[in-house]
C-alpha positions as CSV (number, residue, x, y, z in Angstrom):
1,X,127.2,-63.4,-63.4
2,X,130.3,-65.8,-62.3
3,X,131.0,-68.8,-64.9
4,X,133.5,-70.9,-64.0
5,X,135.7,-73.2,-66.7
6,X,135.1,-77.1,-67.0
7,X,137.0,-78.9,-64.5
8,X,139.3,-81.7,-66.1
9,X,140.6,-82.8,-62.7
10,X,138.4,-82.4,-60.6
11,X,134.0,-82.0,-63.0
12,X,131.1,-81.5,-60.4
13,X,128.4,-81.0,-62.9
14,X,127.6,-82.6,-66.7
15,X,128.5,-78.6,-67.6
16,X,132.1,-79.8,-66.9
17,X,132.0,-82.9,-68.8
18,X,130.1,-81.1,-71.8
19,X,132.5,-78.3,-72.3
20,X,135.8,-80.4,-72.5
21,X,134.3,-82.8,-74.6
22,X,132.8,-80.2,-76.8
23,X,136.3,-78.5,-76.8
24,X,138.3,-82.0,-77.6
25,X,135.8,-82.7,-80.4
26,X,136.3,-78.9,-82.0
27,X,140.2,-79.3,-81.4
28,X,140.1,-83.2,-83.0
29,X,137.8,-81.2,-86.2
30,X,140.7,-78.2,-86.3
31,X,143.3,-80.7,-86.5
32,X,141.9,-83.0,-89.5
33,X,141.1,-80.1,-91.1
34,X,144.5,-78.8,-91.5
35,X,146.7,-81.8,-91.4
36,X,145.3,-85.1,-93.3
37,X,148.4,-87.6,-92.6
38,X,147.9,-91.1,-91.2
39,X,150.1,-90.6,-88.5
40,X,148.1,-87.2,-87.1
41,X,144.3,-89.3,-88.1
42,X,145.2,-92.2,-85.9
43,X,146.8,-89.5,-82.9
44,X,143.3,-88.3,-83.3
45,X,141.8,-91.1,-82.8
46,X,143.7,-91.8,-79.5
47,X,142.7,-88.7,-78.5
48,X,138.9,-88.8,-79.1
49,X,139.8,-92.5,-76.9
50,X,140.9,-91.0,-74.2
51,X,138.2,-88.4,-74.2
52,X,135.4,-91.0,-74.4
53,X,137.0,-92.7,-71.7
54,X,137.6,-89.3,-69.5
55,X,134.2,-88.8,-70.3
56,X,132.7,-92.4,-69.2
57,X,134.9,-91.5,-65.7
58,X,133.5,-88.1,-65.1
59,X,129.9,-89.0,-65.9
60,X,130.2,-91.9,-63.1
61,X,132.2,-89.6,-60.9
62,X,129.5,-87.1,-60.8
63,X,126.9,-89.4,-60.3
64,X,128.8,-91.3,-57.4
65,X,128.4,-87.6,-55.5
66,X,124.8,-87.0,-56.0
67,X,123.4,-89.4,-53.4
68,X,125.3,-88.2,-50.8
69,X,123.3,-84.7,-52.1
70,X,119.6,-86.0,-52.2
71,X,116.9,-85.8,-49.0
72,X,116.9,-89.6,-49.2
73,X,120.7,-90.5,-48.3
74,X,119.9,-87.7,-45.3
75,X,117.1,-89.7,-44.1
76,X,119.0,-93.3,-44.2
């Protein structure tokens, strides 16, 4: 069976947007676990930022496309 890796540029399902985030939040955990400075907690903060926001923008993304996929849109 074909599995294809998350799309960062480019998500067309919530598979996408699961996987990176799930991936960010297991690379933010790695991270504090091994390093505990201020400087590297508040890096990983703006990281887990960015990621909520890339998140918020791929959830709306996605659901931008899926009218244009439903029988109703066709029938407009």
């Amino acid at each position: 069976m074909y599995r294809r890796l998350p799309s960062i540029r480019h998500p067309k399902a919530f598979y996408d947007v699961f996987g990176v985030v799930v991936v960010g939040v297991l690379v933010v955990a790695a991270v504090l676990t091994v390093w505990h400075g201020t400087i590297i907690r508040i890096e990983m903060a703006v990281f887990s930022g960015i990621l909520f926001l890339w998140a918020g923008w791929a959830v709306y993304r996605i659901l931008e496309q899926y009218p244009k996929k439903t029988r109703l849109a066709r029938v407009k």
